[in-house]
C-alpha positions in Angstrom: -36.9 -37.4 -63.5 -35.8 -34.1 -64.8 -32.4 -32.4 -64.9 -33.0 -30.6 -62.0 -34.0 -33.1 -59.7 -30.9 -35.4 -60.9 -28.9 -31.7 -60.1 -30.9 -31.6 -56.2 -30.4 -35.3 -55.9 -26.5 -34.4 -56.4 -26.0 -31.6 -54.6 -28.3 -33.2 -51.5 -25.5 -36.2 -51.5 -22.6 -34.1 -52.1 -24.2 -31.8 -49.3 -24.6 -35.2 -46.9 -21.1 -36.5 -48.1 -19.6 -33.3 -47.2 -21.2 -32.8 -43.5 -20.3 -36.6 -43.1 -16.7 -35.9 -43.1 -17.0 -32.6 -41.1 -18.4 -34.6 -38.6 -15.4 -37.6 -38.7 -12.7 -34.6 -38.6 -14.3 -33.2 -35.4 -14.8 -36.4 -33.9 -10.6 -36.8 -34.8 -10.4 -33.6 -32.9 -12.5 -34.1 -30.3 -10.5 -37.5 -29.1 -7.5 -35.9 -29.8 -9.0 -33.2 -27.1 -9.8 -36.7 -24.6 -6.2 -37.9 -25.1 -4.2 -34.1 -24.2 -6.8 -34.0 -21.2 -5.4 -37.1 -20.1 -2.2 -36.4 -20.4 -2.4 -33.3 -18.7 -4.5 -34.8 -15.7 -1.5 -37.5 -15.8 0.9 -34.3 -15.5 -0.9 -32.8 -12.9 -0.8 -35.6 -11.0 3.2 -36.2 -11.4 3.6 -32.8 -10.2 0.8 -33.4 -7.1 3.4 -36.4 -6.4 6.9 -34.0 -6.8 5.2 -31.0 -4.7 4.4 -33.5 -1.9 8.3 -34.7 -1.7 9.5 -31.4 -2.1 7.5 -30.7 0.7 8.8 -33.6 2.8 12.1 -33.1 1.8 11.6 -29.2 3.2 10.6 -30.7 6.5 13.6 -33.3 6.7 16.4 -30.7 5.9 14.2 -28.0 7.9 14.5 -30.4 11.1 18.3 -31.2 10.3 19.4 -27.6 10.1 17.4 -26.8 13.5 19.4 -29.7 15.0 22.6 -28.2 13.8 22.0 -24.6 14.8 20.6 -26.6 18.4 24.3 -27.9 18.4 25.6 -24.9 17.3 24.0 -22.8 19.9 25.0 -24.9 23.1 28.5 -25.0 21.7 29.8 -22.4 23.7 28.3 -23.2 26.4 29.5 -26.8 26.5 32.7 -26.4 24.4 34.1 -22.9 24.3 33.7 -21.7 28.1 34.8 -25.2 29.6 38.3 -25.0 27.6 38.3 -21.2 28.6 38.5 -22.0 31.9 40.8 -24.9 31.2 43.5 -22.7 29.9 42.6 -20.0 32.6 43.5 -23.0 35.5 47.0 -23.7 32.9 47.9 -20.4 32.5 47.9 -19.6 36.0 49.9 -22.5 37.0 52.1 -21.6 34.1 52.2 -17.9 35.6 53.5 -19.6 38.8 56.0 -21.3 37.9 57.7 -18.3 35.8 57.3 -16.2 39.0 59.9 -18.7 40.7 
């Protein structure tokens, strides 16, 4: 063997040493890669689960407030103008009895 095929003999295993740990560091990158994916697709999915109760939650306040503003509504009706006439009734037997 001469010189420079000891030389091409190094350089060819320096060459394959060197691609060899290329190859290791991308495959450290590449399952780093797998594990953030998996994390985000956990993520996702946490916030799939938080949208879908903030989203029930809407509906459950939604439906107490119409219930309130139901209540709310009918309150004259059922409160306001009963007592109205209440008092009307009292004040004109109070009327009256100032008269005499």
């Amino acid at each position: 063997m001469t010189v420079d095929e000891i030389v091409k003999l190094m350089i060819f295993g320096s060459l394959s040493i060197s691609v060899l740990g290329i190859s290791i560091q991308l495959m450290r990158i590449l399952g780093g890669f797998a594990d953030m994916l998996g994390d985000l697709r956990t993520t996702v999915k946490n916030f799939g689960t938080l949208s879908t109760q903030l989203v029930e939650d809407y509906k459950l306040i939604g439906n107490a407030l119409r219930s309130i503003a139901g209540g709310l509504s009918n309150f004259n009706e059922k409160v306001i103008q009963p007592m109205t006439r209440v008092g009307n009734m009292v004040g004109g037997f109070w009327g009256k009895n100032k008269d005499k």
